[in-house]
C-alpha positions in Angstrom: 0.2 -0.8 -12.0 3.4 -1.1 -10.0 4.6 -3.3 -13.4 4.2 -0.4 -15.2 6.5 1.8 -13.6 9.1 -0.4 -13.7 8.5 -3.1 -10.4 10.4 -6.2 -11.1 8.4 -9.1 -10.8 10.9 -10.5 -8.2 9.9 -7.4 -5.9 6.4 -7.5 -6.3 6.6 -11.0 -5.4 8.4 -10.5 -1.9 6.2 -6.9 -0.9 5.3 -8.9 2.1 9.0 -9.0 3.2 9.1 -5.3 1.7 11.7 -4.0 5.2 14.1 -6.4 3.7 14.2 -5.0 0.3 16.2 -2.8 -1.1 13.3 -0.1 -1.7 14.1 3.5 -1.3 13.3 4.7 2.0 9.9 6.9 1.1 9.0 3.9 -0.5 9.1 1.7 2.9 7.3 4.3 4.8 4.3 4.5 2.4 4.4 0.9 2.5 4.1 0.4 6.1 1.5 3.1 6.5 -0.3 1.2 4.2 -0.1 -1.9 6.3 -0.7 -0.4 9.1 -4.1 1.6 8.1 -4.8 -2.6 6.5 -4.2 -4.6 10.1 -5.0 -2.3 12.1 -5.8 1.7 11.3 -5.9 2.7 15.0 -2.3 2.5 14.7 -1.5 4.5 12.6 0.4 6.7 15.3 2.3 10.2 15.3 5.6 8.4 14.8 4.6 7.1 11.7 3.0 10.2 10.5 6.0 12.3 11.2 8.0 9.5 9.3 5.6 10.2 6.4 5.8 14.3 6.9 9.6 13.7 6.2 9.0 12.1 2.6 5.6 13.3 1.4 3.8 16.8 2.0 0.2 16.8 3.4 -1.5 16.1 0.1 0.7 13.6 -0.7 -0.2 11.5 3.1 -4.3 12.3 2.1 -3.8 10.9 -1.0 -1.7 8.0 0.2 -4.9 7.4 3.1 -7.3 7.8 0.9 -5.5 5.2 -2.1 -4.8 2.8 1.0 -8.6 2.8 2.1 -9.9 2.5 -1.6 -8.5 -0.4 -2.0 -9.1 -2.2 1.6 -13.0 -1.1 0.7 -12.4 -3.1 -2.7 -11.3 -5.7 -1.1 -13.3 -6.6 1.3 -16.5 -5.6 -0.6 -14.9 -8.9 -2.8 -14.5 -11.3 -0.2 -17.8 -10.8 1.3 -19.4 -11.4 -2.4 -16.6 -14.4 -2.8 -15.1 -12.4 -5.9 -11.6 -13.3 -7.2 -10.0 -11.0 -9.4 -9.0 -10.9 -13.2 -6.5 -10.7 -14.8 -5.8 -8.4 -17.6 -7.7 -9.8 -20.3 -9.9 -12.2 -18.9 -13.7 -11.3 -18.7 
């Protein structure tokens, strides 16, 4: 998805350094949110909401927890069944 609109391979390759990339700063916040709710979702604090609030209206953060949670339900739903992704194309 993120190749689609337009995320060089070279970036989606170093996410896990993503507060060293040159990313636009919504971008970073989303991001860490999104780590945060992943390690560890009870701290996900007021400081990081009110860094959200600047970027993204309320729908926007609901959305963002609710995308965020989606996919941490995915993925552990696969690891407890042992289930490794595709790729596009492979059945």
């Amino acid at each position: 998805m993120a190749r689609r609109h337009g995320w060089p391979d070279t970036t989606l390759q170093q996410l896990e350094k993503f507060e060293e990339l040159e990313l636009e700063e919504p971008v970073k916040v989303a991001l860490r949110f999104a780590e945060r709710m992943t390690r560890d979702s009870n701290r996900v604090d007021d400081a990081l909401f009110q860094q959200l609030r600047a970027h993204y209206n309320e729908a926007a953060v609901v959305e963002l927890a609710a995308v965020v949670g989606l996919f941490n339900y995915f993925n552990r739903f696969n690891n407890a069944f042992q289930i490794e992704p595709t790729r596009p194309g492979d059945r």
